[in-house]
PATOR-782735 format. One line per field, with one value per residue (C-alpha): residue number from 1; residue in one letter; x, y, z; chain. Coordinates in steps of 0.2 Angstrom, whole numbers, padded with zeros to 4 digits. Each point is the difference from the previous one (the first is absolute). Layout:
<recs>
seq = (NUM	...)
type = (a	...)
x = (X	...)
y = (Y	...)
z = (Z	...)
mol = (A	...)
</recs>
This chain:
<recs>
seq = (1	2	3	4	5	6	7	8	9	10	11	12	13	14	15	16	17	18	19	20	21	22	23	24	25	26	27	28	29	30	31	32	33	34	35	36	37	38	39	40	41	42	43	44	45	46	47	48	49	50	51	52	53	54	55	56	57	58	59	60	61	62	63	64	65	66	67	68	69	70	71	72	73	74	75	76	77	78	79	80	81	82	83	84	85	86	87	88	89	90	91	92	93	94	95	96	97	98	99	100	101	102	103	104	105	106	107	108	109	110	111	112	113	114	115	116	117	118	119	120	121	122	123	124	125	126	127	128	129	130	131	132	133	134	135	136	137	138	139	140)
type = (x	x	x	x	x	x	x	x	x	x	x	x	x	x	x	x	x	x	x	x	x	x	x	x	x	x	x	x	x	x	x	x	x	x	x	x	x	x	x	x	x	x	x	x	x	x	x	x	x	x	x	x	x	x	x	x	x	x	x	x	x	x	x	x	x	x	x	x	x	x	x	x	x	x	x	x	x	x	x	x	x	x	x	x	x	x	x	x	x	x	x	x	x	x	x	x	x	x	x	x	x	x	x	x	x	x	x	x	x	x	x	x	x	x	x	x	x	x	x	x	x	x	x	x	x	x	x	x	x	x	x	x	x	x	x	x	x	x	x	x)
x = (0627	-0016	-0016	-0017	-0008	0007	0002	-0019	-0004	0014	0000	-0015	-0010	-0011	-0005	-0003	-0021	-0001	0010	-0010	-0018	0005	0006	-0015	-0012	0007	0003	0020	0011	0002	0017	0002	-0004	0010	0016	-0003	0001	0014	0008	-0005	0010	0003	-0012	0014	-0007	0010	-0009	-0015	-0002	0008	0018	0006	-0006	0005	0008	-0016	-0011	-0009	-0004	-0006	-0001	-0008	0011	-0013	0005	-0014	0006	-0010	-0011	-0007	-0015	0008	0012	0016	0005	-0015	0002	-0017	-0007	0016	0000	-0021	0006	0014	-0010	-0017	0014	0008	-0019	-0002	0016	-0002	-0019	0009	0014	-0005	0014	0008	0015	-0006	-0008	0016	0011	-0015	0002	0018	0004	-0019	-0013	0007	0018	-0008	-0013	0016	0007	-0010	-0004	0020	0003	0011	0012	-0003	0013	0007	-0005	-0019	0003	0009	-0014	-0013	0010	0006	-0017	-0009	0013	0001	-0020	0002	-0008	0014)
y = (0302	-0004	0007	-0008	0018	0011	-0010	-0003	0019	0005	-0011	-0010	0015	-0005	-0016	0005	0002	-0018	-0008	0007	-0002	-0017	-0004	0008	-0012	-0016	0005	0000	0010	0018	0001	-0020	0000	0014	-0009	-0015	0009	0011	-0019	-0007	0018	0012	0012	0000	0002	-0012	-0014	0009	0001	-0017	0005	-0010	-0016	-0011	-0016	-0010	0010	0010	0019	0015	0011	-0015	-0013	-0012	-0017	-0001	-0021	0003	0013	0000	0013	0014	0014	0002	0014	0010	0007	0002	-0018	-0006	0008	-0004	-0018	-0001	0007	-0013	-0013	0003	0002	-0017	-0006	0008	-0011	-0016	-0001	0012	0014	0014	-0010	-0015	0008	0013	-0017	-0008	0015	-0001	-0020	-0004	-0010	-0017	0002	0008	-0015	-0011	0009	0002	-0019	-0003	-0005	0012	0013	0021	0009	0013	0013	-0004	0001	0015	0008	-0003	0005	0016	0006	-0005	0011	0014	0001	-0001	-0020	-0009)
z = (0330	-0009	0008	-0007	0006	-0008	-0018	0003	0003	-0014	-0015	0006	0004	-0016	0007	0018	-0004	-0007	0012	0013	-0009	-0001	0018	0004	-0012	0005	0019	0000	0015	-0005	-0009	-0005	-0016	-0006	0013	-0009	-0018	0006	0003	-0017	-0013	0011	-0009	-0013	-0018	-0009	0010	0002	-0019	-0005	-0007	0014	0006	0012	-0003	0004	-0011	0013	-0008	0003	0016	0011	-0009	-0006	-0009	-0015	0001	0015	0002	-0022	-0003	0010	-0008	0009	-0007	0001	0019	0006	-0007	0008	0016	0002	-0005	0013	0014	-0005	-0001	0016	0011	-0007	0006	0016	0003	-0006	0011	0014	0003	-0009	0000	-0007	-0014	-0002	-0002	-0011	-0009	-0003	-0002	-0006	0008	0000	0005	0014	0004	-0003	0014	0012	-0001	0002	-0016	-0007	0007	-0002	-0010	0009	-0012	0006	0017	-0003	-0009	0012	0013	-0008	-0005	0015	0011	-0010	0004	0019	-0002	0004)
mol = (A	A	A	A	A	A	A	A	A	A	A	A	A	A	A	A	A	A	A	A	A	A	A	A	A	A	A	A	A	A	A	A	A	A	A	A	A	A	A	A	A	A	A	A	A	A	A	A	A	A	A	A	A	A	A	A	A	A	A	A	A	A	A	A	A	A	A	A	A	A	A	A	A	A	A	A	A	A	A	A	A	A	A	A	A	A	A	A	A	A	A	A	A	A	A	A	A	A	A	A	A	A	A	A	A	A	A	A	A	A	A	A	A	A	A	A	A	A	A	A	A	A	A	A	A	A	A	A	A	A	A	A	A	A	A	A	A	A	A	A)
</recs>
């Protein structure tokens, strides 16, 4: 079984201090950003480096879509990771809870406010996400 702690202390070891310099800059719970990067590649270097990308787009070790997100470098991990962490404090003030802005994060901003108004349904795969995330951080 896969454990987010050890890959982050083992082959994420290198990006330990930014996620945590940027947790602490934007005011995100200890260990959430680096959970939510663990999510998005798994610290493995092929995603982290953009051999492999998603099938949406998303690239790099925080999985940013540059559809989306243009003027930020995915593959470059501590633009992305300060990116990811600014991104998701921003989430987190527009719709209120960590989990809001983890599935914001995820499914982007207006799937989300679709949702929460009743007009569209949440995949699985974001509820999941949240959820999986949230728990492994004792927040759930």
């Amino acid at each position: 079984m896969e454990n987010w702690v050890d890959d982050l202390n083992g082959r994420g070891g290198k990006y330990k201090p930014l996620l945590e310099a940027a947790e602490k800059r934007y005011g995100i719970p200890s260990g959430m950003l680096a959970r939510l990067a663990w999510q998005e590649s798994r610290f493995r270097e092929d995603i982290v480096s953009g051999r492999t990308v998603s099938s949406a787009g998303a690239m790099g070790i925080m999985q940013i879509m540059t559809r989306w997100h243009p003027g930020v470098d995915p593959l470059n991990p501590a633009e992305a990771i300060d990116y990811a962490g600014q991104f998701l404090a921003r989430l987190y003030k527009k719709f209120g809870t960590w989990e809001l802005a983890l599935k914001a994060y995820n499914w982007g901003e207006g799937n989300l406010a679709k949702w929460l108004r009743g007009e569209k349904l949440e995949p699985l795969e974001t509820r999941l996400y949240s959820a999986q995330i949230l728990s492994d951080l004792g927040m759930a």
